[in-house]
C-alpha positions in Angstrom: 97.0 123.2 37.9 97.9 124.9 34.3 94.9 125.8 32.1 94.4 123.6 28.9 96.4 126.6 26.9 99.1 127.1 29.3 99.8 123.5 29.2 100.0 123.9 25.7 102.4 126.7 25.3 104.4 125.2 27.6 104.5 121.8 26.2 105.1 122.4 22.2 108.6 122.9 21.0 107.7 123.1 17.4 108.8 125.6 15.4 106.6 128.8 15.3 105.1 127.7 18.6 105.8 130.4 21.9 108.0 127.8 23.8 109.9 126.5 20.8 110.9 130.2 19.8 112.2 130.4 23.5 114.4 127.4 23.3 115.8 128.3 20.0 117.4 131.6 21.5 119.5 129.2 23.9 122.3 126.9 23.2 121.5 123.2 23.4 123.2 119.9 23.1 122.6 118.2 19.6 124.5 115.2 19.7 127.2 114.3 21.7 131.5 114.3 20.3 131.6 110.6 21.1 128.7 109.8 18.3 130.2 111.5 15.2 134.1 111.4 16.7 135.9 110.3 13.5 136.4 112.3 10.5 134.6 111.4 7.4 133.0 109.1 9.7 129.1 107.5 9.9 126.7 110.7 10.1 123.7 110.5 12.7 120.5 111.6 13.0 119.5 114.3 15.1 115.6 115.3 16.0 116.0 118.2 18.1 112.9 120.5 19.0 110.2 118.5 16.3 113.2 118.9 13.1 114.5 116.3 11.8 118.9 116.6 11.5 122.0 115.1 10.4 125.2 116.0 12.3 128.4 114.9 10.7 131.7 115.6 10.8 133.8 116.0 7.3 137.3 115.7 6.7 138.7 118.8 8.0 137.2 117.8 11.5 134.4 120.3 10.9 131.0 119.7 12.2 128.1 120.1 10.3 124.5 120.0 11.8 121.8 120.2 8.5 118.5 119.4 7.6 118.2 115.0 7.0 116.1 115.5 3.8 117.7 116.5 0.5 116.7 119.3 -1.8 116.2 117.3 -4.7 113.8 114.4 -3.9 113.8 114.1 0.0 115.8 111.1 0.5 117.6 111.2 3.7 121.1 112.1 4.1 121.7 110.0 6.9 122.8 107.5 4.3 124.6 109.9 2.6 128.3 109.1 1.7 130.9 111.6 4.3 133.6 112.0 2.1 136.0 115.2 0.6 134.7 117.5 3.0 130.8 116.7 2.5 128.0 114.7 2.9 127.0 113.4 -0.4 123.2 112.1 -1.4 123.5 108.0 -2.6 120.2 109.0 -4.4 121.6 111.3 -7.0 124.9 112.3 -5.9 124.0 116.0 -4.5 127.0 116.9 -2.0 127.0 119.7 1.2 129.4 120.7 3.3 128.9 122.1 7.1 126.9 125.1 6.1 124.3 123.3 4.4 126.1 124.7 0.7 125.3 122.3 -2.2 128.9 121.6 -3.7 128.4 119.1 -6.4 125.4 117.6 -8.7 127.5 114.9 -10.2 124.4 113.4 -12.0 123.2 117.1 -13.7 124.1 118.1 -17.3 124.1 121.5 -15.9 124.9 122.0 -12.2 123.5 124.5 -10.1 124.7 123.7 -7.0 125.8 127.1 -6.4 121.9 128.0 -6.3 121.2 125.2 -3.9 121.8 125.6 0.2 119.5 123.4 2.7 118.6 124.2 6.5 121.7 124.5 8.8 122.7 125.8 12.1 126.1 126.7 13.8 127.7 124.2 16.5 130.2 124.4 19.1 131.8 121.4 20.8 132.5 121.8 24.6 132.6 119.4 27.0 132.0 116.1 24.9 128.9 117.8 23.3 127.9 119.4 20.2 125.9 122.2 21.2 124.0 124.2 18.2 122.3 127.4 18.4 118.6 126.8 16.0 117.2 130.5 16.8 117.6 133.8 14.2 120.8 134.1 13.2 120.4 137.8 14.1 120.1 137.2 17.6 122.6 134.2 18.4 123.2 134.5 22.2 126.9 133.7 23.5 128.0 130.2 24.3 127.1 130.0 27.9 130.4 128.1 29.7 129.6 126.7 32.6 133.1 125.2 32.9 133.3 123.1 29.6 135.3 125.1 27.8 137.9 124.8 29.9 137.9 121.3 31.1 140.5 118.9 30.3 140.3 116.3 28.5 141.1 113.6 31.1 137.8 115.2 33.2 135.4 115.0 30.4 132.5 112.8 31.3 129.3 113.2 29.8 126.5 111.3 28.4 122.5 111.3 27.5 120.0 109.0 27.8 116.4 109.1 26.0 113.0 109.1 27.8 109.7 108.9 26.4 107.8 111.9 27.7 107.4 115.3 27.0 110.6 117.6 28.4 108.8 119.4 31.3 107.6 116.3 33.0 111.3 115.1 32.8 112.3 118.4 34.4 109.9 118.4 36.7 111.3 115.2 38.2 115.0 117.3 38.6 112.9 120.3 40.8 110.9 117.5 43.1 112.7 117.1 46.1 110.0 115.1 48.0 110.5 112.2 45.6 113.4 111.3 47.0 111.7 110.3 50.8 109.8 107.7 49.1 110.6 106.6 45.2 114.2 105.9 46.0 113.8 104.4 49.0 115.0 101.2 50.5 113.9 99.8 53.9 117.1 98.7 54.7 118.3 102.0 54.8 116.6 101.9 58.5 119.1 99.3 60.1 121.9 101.8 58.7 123.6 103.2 62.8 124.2 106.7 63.4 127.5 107.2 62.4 128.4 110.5 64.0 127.3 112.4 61.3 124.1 113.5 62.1 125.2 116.7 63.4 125.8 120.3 61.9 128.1 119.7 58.8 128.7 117.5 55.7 126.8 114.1 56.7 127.5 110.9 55.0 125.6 110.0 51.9 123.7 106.8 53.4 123.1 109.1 56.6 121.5 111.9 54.0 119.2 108.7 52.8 118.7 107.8 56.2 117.4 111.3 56.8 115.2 111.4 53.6 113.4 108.8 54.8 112.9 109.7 58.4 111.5 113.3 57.5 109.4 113.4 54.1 107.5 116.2 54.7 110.6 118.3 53.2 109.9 122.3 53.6 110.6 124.0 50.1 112.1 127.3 49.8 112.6 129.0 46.6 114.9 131.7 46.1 115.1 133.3 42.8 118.3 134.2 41.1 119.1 135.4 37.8 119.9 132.2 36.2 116.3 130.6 37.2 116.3 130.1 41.2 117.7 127.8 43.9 115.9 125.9 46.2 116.6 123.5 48.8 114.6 120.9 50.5 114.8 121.3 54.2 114.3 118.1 56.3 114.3 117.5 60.1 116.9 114.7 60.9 116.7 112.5 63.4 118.6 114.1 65.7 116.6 117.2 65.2 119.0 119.4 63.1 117.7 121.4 60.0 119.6 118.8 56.7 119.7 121.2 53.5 119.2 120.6 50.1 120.0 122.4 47.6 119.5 122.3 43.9 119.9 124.7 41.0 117.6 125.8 38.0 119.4 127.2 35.1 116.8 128.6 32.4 115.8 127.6 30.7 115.9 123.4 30.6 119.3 122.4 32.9 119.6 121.9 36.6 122.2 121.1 39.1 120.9 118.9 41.5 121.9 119.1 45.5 125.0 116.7 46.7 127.5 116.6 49.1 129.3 119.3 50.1 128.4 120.7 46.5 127.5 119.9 43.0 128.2 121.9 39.8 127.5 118.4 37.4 124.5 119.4 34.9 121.8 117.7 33.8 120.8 119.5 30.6 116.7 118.3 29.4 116.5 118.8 25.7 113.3 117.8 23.6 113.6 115.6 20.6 109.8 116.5 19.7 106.7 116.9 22.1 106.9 113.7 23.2 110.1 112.3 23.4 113.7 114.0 25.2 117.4 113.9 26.1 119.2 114.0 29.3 122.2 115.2 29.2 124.2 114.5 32.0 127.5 116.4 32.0 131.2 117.2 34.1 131.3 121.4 33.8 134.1 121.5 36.5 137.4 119.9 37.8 137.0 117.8 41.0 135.4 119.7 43.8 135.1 117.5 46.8 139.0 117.2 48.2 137.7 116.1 51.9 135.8 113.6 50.4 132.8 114.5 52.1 129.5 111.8 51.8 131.5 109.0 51.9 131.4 106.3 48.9 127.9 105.8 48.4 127.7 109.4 46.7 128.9 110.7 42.9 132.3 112.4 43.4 134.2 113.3 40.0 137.5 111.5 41.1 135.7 108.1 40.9 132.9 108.8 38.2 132.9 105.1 36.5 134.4 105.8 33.0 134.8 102.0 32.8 130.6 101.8 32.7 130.0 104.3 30.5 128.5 102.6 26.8 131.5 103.6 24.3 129.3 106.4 22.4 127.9 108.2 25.7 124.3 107.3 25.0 122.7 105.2 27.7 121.1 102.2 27.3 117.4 101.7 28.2 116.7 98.3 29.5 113.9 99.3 32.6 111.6 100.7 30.1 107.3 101.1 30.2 107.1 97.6 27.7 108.7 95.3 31.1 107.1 97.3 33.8 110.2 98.6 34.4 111.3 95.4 35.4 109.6 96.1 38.7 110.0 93.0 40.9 107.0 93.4 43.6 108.6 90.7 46.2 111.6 93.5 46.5 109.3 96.5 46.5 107.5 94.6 50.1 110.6 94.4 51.9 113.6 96.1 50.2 112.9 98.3 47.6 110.0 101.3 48.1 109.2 101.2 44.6 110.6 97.6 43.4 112.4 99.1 40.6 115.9 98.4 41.0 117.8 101.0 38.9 117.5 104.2 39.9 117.4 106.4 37.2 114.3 103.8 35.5 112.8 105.1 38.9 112.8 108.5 37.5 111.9 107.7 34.2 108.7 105.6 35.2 107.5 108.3 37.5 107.9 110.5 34.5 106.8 108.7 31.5 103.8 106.8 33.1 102.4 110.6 33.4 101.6 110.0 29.6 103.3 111.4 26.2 102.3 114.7 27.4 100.8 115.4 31.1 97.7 117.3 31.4 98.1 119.3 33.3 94.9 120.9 34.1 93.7 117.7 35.9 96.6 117.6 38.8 96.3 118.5 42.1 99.5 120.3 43.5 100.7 120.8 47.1 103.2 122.4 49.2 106.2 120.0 48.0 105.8 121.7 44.5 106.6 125.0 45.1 109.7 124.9 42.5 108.1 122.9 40.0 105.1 125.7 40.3 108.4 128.1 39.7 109.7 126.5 36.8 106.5 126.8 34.8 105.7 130.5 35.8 108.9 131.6 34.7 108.9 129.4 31.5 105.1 130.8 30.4 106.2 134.3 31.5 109.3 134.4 29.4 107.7 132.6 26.0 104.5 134.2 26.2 106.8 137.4 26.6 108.9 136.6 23.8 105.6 136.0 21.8 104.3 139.3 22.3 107.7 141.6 21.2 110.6 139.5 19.6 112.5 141.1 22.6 115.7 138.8 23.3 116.8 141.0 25.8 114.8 140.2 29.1 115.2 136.5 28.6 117.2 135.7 31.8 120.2 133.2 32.0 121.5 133.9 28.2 125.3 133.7 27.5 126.8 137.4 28.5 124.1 137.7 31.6 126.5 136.0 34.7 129.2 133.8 35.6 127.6 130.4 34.5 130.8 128.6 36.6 129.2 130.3 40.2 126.2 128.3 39.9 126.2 125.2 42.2 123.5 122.9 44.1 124.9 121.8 47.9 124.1 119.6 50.9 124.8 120.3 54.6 123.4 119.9 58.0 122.9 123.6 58.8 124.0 125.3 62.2 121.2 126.7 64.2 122.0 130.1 62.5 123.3 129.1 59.1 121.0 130.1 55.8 121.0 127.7 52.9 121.5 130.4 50.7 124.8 131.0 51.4 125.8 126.6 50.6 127.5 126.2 47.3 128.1 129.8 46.6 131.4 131.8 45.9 131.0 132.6 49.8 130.6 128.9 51.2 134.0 128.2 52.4 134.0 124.7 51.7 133.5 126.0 47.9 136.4 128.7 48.6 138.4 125.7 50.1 138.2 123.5 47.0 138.8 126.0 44.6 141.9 127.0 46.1 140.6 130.2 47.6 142.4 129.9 51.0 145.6 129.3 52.1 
């Protein structure tokens, strides 16, 4: 458990506050291309860590991310007219372009626009995102790539979707890898025959849910890194072989969850305010599965649905806390564990059911939390760190520090000799394979 200030440090992203300082030295999604894709187009509101935004872009193509209330009597710019290369105030007419500049004051006798600039902060689209950068503007970090900026177009697949909870309880769901034996779980998966691939090598993804189940006691080893840590969950399958899974933690708020043979999609956890957050769920890299290992059941970027994505990238919530989730409990006694039939509303009840913000000095951890323990350490130690010295430079993962594009999560039956470790790193040879590294 976290003391009652701990939990608090870690929790707040305000600004001013230890852990929202920390955040603002990294750059995070704001909003994503698809939401403001058309010049001179419909602004929209952005809340992003407890301030209140407007990201639009003007008629150059520019993006501009600035502060929603205007200078002149607070009304919100979010209804503001985007036209000429700025965002122009219905109230009074005030206009600013992407640096937050006041431009005109078509309603003053004597303009002073020149004197006037609001609240704004740089952006950079990669990947289908708007990132922005809200720290100093003394210590801007580099962009971190982790593939986006690179990508072409035709492999771009991102989107977010918005749960109610504080951001650390969402992230904690991404670093718990016992979950998975029981809240997405079906009984069904029982009757599912060997089919040869319970042996050392890339198993088939409803084998890997076969062995979930059968072994949910899951070891957890951490191993630290210089972008956060990896750690895989290590079950016994039923054939009695060590299955490995690996997932990634990339400071400060991103991971890259364990699939087969390897992974390098992000999720990216940003928080709105204290109590309310953003998955971002993102492509970094081309196609790296060209055996097709796991089988259909599993993600695999040649057959990501585009056809099922929502046209602006932002999910829909229709499993949410006011229908229970839409839990149906004759399903949850014979097919479903939990009853819930989407699985990412599985996630987001475990998560938001916790409360607004999880106290965290009442729960009672165990040996299957080892990462999320991790995670919080090295959160606490880095904003109480930053707290104490302004010192930028010991943050770990900023943009400069590594090769973002080497980080990877993995899954594999091991050999009797083989080291998770080595799965979905630059010396895996599956990950050589796929990226063209052998002949």
């Amino acid at each position: 458990m976290l003391s009652a200030e701990d939990n608090e440090i870690l929790t707040r992203v305000g600004p001013g506050t230890p852990m929202g300082n920390l955040l603002r030295r990294y750059w995070i999604p704001a909003c994503l291309t698809s939401e403001i894709a058309e010049p001179d187009g419909p602004p929209v509101r952005v809340r992003l860590l407890c301030e209140d935004l407007v990201a639009f872009r003007d008629t150059d193509g520019q993006v501009g991310l600035i502060e929603e209330r205007c200078p002149h009597r607070g009304a919100s710019l979010f209804y503001g007219r985007n036209e000429e290369c700025g965002l122009r105030c219905t109230y009074h007419g005030w206009k600013f372009d992407v640096t937050g500049q006041c431009t005109d004051q078509r309603s003053e006798l004597h303009p002073f626009a020149h004197r006037i600039r609001i609240k704004n902060y740089p952006t950079r689209e990669s990947g289908g995102i708007v990132w922005t950068y809200m720290g100093p503007a003394g210590t801007m970090t580099p962009f971190r790539d982790f593939g986006t900026e690179t990508l072409r177009p035709q492999m771009i697949a991102v989107n977010k979707e918005q749960i109610f909870c504080n951001w650390v309880q969402s992230m904690d769901g991404d670093l718990d890898t016992a979950h998975i034996s029981n809240l997405h779980q079906f009984d069904a998966i029982d009757d599912v025959p060997d089919d040869g691939t319970d042996k050392p090598g890339y198993p088939s993804g409803y084998m890997s849910m076969k062995f979930w189940r059968h072994d949910p006691r899951s070891l957890i080893e951490v191993d630290d890194a210089w972008h956060g840590f990896r750690y895989a969950g290590i079950r016994t399958t039923p054939n009695g072989f060590r299955h490995a899974r690996v997932t990634a933690y990339i400071f400060p708020s991103s991971t890259i969850i364990a699939q087969i043979p390897f992974s390098t999609r992000q999720i990216f956890v940003v928080p709105v305010d204290d109590v309310t957050t953003y998955r971002y769920n993102f492509t970094t890299q081309p196609p790296a599965n060209p055996r097709g290992y796991g089988g259909p059941l599993f993600f695999t970027y040649e057959k990501y649905p585009f056809e099922m994505l929502p046209p602006n990238g932002v999910v829909p919530r229709t499993y949410t806390r006011e229908n229970d989730y839409q839990i149906d409990r004759f399903a949850q006694k014979g097919r479903s564990y939990s009853g819930i039939a989407d699985f990412r509303s599985q996630d987001a009840m475990a998560t938001e059911t916790a409360g607004p913000i999880y106290d965290r000095t009442a729960e009672h951890l165990g040996s299957t939390d080892v990462a999320v323990i991790r995670m919080h350490r090295q959160l606490l130690r880095a904003a109480k760190a930053l707290a104490a010295d302004g010192d930028t430079a010991a943050l770990p993962a900023l943009g400069g520090s590594g090769d973002f594009q080497s980080i990877r999560g993995a899954e594999k039956v091991l050999d009797a000799a083989e080291d998770w470790r080595v799965l979905g790193t630059d010396a895996d040879l599956t990950v050589r394979e796929a990226l063209g590294w052998l002949a």
